[in-house]
TORKEMI-67441 format. One record per residue (C-alpha): residue number from 0; residue in three letters; x, y, z. Coordinates in steps of 0.05 Angstrom, whole numbers, plus 32768, in hexadecimal, padded with zeros to 4 digits. Example, Ala and Ser with C-alpha at 12.3 -4.5 7.8 and 13.67 -1.06 7.14 Angstrom:
<roro 0; "ALA"; <80F6; 7FA6; 809C>>
<roro 1; "SER"; <8111; 7FEB; 808F>>
This chain:
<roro 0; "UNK"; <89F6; 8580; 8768>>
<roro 1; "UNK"; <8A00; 8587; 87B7>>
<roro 2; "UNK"; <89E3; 85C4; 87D7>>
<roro 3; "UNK"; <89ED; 85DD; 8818>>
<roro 4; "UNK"; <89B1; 860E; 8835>>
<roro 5; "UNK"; <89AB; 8632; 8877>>
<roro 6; "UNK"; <8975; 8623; 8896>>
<roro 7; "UNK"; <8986; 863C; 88E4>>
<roro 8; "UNK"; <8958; 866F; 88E5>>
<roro 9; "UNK"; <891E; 8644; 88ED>>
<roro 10; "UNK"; <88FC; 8633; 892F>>
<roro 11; "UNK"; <88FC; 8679; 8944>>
<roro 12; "UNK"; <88B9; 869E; 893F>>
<roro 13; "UNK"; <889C; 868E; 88FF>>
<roro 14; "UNK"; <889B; 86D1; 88CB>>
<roro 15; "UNK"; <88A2; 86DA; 8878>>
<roro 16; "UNK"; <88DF; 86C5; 887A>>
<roro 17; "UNK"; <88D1; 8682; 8896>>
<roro 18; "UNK"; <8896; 866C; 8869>>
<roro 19; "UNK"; <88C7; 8683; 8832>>
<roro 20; "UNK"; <88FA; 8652; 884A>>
<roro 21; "UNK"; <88CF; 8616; 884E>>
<roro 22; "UNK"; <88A2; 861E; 8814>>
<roro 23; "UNK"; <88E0; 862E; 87DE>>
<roro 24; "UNK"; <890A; 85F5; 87F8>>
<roro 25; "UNK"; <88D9; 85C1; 87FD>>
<roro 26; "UNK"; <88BF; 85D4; 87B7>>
<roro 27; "UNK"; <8903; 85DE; 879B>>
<roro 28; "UNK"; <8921; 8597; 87BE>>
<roro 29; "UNK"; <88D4; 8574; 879D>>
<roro 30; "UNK"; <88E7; 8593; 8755>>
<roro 31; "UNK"; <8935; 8576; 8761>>
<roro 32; "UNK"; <893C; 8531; 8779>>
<roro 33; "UNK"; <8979; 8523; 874F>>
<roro 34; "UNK"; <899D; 8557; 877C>>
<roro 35; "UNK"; <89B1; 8555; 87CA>>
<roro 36; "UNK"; <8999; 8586; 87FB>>
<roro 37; "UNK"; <89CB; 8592; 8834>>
<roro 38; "UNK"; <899B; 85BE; 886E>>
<roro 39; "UNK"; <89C1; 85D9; 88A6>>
<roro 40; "UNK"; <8995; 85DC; 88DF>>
<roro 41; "UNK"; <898B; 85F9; 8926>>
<roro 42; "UNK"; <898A; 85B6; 8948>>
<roro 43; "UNK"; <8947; 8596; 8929>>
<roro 44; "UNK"; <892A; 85D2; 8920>>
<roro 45; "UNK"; <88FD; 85D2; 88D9>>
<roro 46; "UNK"; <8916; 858D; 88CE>>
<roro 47; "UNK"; <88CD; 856A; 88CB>>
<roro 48; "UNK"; <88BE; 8594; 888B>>
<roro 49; "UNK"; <88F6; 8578; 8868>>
<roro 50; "UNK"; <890E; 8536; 887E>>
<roro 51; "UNK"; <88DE; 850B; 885E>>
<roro 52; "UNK"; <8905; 851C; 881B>>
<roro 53; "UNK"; <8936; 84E6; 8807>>
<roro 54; "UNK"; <896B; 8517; 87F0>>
<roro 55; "UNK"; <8977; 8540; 8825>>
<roro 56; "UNK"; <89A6; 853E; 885E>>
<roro 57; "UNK"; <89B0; 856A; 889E>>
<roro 58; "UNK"; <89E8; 8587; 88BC>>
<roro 59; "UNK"; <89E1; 85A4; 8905>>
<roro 60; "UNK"; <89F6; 85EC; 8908>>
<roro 61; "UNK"; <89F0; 85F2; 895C>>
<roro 62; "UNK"; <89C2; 85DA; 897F>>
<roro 63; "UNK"; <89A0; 85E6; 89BE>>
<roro 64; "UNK"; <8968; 861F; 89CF>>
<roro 65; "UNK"; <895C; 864E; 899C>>
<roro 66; "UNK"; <898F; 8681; 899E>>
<roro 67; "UNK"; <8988; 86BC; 8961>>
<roro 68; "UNK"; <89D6; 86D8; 8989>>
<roro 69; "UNK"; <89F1; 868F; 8993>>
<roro 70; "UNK"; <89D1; 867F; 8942>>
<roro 71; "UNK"; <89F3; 86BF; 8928>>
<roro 72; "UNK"; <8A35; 86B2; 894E>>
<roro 73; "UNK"; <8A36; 8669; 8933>>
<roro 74; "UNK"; <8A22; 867F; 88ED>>
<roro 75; "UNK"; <8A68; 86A5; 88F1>>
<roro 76; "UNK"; <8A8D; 8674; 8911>>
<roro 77; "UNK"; <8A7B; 8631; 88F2>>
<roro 78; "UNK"; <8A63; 863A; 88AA>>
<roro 79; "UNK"; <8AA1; 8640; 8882>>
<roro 80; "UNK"; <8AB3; 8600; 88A8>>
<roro 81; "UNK"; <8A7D; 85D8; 889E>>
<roro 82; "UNK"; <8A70; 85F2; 884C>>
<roro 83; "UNK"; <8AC2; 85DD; 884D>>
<roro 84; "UNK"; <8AAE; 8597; 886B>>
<roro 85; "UNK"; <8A6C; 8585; 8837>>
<roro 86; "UNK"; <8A8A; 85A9; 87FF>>
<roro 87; "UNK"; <8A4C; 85C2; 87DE>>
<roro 88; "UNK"; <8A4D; 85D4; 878D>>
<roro 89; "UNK"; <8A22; 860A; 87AC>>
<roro 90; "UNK"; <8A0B; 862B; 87ED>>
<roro 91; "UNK"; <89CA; 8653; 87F6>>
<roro 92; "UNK"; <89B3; 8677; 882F>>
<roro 93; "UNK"; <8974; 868E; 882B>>
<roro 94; "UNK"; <896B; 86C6; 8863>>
<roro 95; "UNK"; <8998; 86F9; 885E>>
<roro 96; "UNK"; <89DE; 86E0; 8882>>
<roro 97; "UNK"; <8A13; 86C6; 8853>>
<roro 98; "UNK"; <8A58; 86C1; 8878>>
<roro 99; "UNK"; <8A78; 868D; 8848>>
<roro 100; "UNK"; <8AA7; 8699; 8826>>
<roro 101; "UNK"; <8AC2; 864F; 8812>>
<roro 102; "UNK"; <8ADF; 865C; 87C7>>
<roro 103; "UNK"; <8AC7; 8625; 8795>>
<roro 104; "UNK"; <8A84; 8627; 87A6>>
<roro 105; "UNK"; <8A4B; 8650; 878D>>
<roro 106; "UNK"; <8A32; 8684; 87CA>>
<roro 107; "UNK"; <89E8; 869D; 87C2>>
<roro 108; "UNK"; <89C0; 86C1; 87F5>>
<roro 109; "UNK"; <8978; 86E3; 87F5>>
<roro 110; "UNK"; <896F; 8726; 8819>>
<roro 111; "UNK"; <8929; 8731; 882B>>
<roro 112; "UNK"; <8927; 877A; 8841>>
<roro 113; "UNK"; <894C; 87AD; 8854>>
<roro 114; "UNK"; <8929; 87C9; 8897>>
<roro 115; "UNK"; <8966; 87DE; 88BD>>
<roro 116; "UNK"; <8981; 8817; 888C>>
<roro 117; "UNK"; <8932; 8829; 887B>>
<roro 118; "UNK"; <8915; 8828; 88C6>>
<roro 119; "UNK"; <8958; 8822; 88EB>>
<roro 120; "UNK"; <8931; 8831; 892F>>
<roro 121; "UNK"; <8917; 87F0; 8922>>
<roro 122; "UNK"; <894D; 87CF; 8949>>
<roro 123; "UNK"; <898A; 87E7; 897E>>
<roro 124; "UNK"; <89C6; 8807; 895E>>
<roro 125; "UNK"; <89F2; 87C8; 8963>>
<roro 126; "UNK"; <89C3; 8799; 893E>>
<roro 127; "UNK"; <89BD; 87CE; 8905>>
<roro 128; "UNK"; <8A13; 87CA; 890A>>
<roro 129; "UNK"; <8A0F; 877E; 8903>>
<roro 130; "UNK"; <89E3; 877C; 88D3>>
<roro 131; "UNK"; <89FF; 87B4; 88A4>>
<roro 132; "UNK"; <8A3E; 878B; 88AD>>
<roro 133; "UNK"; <8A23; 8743; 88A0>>
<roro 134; "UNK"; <89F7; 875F; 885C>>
<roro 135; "UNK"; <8A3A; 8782; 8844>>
<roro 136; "UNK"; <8A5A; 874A; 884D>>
<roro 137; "UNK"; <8A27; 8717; 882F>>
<roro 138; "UNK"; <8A22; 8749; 87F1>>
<roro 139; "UNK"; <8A64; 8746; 87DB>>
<roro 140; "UNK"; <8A6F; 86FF; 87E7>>
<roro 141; "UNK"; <8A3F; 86DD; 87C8>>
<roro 142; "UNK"; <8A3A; 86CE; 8784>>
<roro 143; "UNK"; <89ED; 86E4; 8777>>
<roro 144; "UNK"; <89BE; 8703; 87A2>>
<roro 145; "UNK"; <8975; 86FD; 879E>>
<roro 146; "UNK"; <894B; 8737; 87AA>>
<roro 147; "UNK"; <88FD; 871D; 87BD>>
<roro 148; "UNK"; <88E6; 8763; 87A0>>
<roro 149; "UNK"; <88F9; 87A0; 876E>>
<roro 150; "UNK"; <88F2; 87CB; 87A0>>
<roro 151; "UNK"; <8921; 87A0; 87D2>>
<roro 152; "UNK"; <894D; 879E; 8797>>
<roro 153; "UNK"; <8951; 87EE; 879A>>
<roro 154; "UNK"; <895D; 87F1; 87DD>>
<roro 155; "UNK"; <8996; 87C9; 87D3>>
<roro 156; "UNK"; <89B6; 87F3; 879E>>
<roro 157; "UNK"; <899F; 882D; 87CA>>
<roro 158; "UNK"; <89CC; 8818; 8800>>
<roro 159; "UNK"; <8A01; 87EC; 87EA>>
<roro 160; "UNK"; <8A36; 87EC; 87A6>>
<roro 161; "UNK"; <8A22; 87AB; 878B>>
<roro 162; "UNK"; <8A1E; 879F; 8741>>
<roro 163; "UNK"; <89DC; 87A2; 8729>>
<roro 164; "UNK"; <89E8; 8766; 8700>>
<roro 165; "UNK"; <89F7; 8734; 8737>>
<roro 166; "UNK"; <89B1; 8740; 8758>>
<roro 167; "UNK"; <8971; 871D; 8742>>
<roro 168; "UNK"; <8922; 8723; 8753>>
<roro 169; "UNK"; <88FC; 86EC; 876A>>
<roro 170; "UNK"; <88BD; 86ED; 878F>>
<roro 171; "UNK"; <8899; 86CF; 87C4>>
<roro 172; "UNK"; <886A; 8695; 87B4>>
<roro 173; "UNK"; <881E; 868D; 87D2>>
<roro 174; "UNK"; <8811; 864F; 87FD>>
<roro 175; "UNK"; <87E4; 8626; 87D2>>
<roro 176; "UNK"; <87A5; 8626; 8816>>
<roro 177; "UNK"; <879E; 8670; 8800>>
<roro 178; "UNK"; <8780; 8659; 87BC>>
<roro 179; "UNK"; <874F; 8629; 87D5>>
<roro 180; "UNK"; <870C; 863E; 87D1>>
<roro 181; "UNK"; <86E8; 8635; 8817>>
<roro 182; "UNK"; <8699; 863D; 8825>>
<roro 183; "UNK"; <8693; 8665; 885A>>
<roro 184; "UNK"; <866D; 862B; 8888>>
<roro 185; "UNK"; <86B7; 8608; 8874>>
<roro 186; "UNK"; <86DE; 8646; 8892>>
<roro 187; "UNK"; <86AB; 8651; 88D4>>
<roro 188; "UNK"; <86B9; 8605; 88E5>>
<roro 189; "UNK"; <870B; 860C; 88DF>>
<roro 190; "UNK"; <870A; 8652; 8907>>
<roro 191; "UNK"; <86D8; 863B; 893C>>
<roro 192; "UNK"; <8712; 8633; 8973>>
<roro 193; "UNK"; <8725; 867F; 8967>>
<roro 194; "UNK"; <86DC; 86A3; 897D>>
<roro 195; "UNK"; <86E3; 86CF; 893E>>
<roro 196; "UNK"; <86AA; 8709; 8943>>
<roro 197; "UNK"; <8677; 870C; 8907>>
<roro 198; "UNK"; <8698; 874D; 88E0>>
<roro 199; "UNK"; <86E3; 8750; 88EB>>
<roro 200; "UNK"; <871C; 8770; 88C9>>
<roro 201; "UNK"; <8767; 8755; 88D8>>
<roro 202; "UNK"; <87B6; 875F; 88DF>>
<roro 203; "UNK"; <87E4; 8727; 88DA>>
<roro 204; "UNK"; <882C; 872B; 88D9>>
<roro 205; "UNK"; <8860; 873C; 890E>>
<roro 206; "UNK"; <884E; 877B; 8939>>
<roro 207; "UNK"; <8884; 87AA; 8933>>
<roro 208; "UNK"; <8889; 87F6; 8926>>
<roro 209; "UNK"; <8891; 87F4; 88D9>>
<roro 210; "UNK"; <8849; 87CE; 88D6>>
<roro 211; "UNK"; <8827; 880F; 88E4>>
<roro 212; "UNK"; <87FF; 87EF; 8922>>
<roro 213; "UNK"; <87E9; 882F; 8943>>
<roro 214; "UNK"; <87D5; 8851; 88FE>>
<roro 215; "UNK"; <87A4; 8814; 8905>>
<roro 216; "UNK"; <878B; 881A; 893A>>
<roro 217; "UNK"; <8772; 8858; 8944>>
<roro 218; "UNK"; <8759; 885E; 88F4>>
<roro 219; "UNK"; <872B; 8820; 8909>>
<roro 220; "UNK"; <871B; 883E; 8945>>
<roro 221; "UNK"; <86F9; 8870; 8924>>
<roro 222; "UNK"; <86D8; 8840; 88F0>>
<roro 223; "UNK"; <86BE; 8827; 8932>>
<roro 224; "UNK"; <86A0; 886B; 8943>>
<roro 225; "UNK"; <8673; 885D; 8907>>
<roro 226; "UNK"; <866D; 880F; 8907>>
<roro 227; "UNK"; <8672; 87F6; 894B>>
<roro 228; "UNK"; <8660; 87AC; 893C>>
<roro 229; "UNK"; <86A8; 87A6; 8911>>
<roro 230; "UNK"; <86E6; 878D; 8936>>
<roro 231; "UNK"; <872C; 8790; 8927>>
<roro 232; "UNK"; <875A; 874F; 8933>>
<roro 233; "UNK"; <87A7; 8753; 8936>>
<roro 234; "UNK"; <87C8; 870B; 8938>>
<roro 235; "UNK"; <8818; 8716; 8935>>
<roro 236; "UNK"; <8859; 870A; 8962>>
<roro 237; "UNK"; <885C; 8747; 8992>>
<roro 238; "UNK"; <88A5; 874F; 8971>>
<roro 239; "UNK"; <88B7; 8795; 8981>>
<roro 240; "UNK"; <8882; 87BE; 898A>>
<roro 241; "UNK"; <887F; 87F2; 89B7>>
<roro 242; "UNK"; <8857; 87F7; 89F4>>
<roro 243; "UNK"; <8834; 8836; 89D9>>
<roro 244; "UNK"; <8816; 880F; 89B1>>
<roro 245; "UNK"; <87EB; 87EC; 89E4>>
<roro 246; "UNK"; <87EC; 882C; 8A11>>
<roro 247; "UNK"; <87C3; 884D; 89D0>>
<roro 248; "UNK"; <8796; 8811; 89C7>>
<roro 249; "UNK"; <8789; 8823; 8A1B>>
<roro 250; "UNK"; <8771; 886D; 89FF>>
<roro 251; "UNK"; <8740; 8850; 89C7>>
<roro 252; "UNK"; <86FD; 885F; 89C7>>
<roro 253; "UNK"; <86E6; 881A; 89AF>>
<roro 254; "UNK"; <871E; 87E8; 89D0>>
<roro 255; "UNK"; <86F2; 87B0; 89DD>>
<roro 256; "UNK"; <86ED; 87AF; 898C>>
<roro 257; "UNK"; <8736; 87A6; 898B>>
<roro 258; "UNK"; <8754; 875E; 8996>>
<roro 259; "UNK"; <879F; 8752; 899A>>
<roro 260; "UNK"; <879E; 8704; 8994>>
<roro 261; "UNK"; <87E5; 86EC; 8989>>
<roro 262; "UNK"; <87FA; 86B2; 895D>>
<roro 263; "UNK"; <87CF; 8690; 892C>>
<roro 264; "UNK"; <87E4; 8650; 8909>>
<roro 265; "UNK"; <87F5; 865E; 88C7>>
<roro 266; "UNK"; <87BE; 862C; 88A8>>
<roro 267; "UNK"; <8785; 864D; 88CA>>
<roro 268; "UNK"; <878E; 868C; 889B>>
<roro 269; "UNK"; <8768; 8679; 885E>>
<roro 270; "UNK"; <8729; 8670; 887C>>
<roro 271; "UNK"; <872F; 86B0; 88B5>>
<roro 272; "UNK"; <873D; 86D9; 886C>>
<roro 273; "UNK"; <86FF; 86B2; 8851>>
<roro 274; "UNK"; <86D7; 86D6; 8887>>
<roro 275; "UNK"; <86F9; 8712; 8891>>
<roro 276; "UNK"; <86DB; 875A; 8877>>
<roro 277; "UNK"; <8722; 8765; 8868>>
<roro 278; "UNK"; <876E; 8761; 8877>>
<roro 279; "UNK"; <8798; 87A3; 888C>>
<roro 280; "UNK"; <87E0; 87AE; 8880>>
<roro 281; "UNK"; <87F5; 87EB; 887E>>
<roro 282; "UNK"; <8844; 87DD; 888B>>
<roro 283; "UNK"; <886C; 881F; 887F>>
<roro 284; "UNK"; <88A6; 87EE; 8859>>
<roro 285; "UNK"; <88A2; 87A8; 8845>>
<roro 286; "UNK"; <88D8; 877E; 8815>>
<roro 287; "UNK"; <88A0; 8758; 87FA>>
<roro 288; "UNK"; <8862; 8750; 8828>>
<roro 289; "UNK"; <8844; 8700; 882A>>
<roro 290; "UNK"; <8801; 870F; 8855>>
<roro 291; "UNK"; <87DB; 8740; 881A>>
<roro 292; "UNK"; <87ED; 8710; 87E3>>
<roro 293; "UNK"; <87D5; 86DA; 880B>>
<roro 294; "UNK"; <879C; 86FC; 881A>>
<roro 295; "UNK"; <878D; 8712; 87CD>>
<roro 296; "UNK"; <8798; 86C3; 87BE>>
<roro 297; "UNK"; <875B; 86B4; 87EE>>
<roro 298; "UNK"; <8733; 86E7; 87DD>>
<roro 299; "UNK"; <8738; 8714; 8810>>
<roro 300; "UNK"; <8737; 8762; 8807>>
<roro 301; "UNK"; <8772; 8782; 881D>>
<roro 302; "UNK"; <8780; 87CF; 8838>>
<roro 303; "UNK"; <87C4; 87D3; 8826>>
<roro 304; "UNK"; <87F6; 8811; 882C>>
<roro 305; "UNK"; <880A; 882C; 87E9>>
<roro 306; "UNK"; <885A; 882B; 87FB>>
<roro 307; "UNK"; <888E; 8804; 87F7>>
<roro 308; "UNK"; <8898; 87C5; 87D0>>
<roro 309; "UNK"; <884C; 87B5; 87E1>>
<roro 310; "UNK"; <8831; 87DE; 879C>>
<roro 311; "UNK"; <8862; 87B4; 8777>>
<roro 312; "UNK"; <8845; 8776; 8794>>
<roro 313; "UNK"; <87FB; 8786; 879F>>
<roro 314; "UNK"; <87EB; 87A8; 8758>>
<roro 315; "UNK"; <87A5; 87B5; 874B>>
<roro 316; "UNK"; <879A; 8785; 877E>>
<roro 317; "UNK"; <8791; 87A9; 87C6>>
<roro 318; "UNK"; <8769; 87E4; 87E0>>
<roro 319; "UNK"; <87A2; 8815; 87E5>>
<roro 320; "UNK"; <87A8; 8844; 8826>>
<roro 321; "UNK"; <87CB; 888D; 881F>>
<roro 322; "UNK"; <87FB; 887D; 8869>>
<roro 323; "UNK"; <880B; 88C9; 8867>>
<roro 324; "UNK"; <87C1; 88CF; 8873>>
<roro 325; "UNK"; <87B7; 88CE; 88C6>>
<roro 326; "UNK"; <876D; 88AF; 88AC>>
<roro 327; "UNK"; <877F; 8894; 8868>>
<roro 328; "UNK"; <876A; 884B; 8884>>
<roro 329; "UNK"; <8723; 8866; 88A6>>
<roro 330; "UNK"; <8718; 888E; 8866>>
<roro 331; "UNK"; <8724; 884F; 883D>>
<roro 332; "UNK"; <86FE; 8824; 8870>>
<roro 333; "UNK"; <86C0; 8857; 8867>>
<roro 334; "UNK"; <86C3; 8853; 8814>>
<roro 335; "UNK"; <86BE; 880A; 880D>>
<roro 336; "UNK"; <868E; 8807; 8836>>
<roro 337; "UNK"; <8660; 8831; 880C>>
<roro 338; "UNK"; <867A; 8812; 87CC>>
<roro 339; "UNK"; <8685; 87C2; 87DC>>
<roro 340; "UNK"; <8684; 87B9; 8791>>
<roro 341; "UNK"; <86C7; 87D7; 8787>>
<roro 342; "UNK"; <86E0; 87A8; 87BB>>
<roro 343; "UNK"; <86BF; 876B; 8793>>
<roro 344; "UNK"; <86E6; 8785; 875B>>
<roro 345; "UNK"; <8730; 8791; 8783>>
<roro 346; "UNK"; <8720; 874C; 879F>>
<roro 347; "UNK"; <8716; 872A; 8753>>
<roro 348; "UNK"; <875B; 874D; 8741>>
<roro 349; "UNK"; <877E; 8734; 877D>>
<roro 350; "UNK"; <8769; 86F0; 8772>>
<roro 351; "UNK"; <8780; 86F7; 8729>>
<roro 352; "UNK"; <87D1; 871A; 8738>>
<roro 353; "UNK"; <87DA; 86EE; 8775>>
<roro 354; "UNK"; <87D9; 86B1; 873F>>
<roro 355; "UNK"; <881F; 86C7; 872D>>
<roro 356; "UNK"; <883F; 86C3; 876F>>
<roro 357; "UNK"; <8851; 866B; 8779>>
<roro 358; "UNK"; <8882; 8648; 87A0>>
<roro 359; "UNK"; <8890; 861F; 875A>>
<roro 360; "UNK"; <88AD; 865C; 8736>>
<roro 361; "UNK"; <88CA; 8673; 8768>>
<roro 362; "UNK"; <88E6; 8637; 877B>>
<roro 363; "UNK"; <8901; 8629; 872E>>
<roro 364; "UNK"; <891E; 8675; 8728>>
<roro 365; "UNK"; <8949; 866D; 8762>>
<roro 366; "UNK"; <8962; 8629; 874E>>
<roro 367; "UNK"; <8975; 864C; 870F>>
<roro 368; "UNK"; <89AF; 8669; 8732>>
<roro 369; "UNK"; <89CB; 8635; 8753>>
<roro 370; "UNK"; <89E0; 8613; 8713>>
């Protein structure tokens, strides 16, 4: 079988949606050798992950800079032609845009979330047009469409008149680092470079409004108040967060606590969660949401909101925060820290439920409907 996957969207700044890309098709094209993986890139962009793997073969969308206007134009444009030239038994694209609409071969797409109709301030008004056009459009013509949660599942029934039937659940997976077990002399040698302070708590993920950043901020802020030798460490893309944001962290009491530090290579996460007093993210909507399952793989506690598809995900798993709480996080900070044995016990669970969640099934379920 020759499939054709979209795989343009990598070499822009690395999110979910990218380790999903890489970790399902490299597991998927190791479990199928017998078949041929077409990848249409962005120049060489996310090549080196895949082309030590005899049976696949690249196809150059653009190339060039990256462009997310010039890739989006080009999807449009040059797709159709190029699924018309390799002629594919099926095509998969596996972050949200699906313009083909080459008959003869089988069309599936993955939709991760639906931010733009739930926080639609998110982005300006003509990227929530575009991109209420493209999903409408990548609905109806594709043949199955893979939801990565129940709850994004909803959401698209919410929104859009697409047979329940055609629409099918499958998770995330867990990086296999997050199930190593590290000593914690092991995870102080790998973090040395990054000057981590003795009792930290963390963010990772992009740092936009939906994330809750500012609800954060100030709830740890007043943990501080309390327990001034903590800190709180954000690592994340700026992405589109607002400057009120750093204007509040300028109105803190306890700012020198408070350490925006940028990107962090993906790898280095297993061992900053191995010292970590815990992980925050307290996102007001998430399709699936990677970091706390990664984090309840390594063993890391987790404050999570209680919203969303994260309940769904998480289970029994996280230390749930009430959002609609202006100190739900402090409150929450304060009781584990008078009861660490319930956290020993969350942490146990997490460890347990985040067993379910592998690039192997999820790899396998998705293959499923390509034949």
């Amino acid at each position: 079988m020759k499939i054709a996957i979209d795989i343009s969207l990598l070499g822009a700044i690395y999110t979910g949606q990218h380790f999903y890309i890489t970790s399902l098709l490299k597991t998927m094209i190791t479990k199928h050798p017998e078949d041929r993986f077409v990848l249409i890139t962005y120049g060489d962009r996310g090549r080196s992950d895949f082309e030590h793997f005899d049976n696949v073969e690249f196809i150059e969308l653009l190339g060039g800079k990256y462009s997310r206007t010039r890739r989006i134009l080009h999807q449009q444009m040059k797709l159709n032609h190029i699924i018309r030239k390799i002629s594919p038994e099926v095509y998969f694209s596996p972050a949200f845009v699906q313009p083909v609409t080459v008959k003869g071969v089988k069309k599936i797409v993955t939709v991760h979330d639906l931010i733009y109709k739930e926080f639609p301030r998110t982005y300006s008004k003509v990227k929530n047009v575009y991109l209420n056009k493209a999903l409408k459009r990548a609905l109806k013509n594709s043949d199955r469409i893979i939801a990565i949660s129940k709850h994004t599942k909803s959401d698209i029934l919410k929104y859009f008149d697409i047979p329940e039937e055609k629409i099918d659940v499958v998770y995330y997976g867990v990086d296999e680092i997050f199930k190593e077990e590290l000593t914690l002399d092991t995870a102080r040698k790998i973090t040395s470079g990054l000057d981590l302070p003795d009792n930290f708590y963390f963010y990772i993920g992009t740092l936009e409004p939906r994330k809750n950043i500012p609800y954060v901020i100030s709830n740890f802020d007043l943990f501080l108040n309390k327990f001034p030798d903590n800190h709180l460490i954000l690592w994340g893309w700026k992405g589109d967060l607002p400057d009120e944001v750093f204007k509040l962290l300028n109105k803190v009491e306890n700012k020198k606590n408070i350490h925006f530090r940028g990107y962090i290579d993906h790898s280095m996460l297993p061992s900053v969660m191995r010292l970590a007093r815990g992980m925050f993210f307290v996102s007001l909507y998430e399709g699936f949401g990677l970091p706390p399952v990664e984090a309840m793989s390594a063993g890391c506690p987790v404050f999570t909101s209680n919203i969303s598809s994260i309940p769904e995900v998480v289970g029994d798993g996280g230390i749930y925060v009430d959002v609609k709480d202006p100190q739900g996080l402090y409150k929450k900070l304060l009781y584990t820290h008078e009861n660490p044995a319930e956290i020993i016990a969350v942490v146990k669970k997490g460890k347990d439920l985040a067993k379910r969640f592998t690039w192997e099934r999820a790899a396998e379920e998705t293959y499923r409907l390509f034949i």
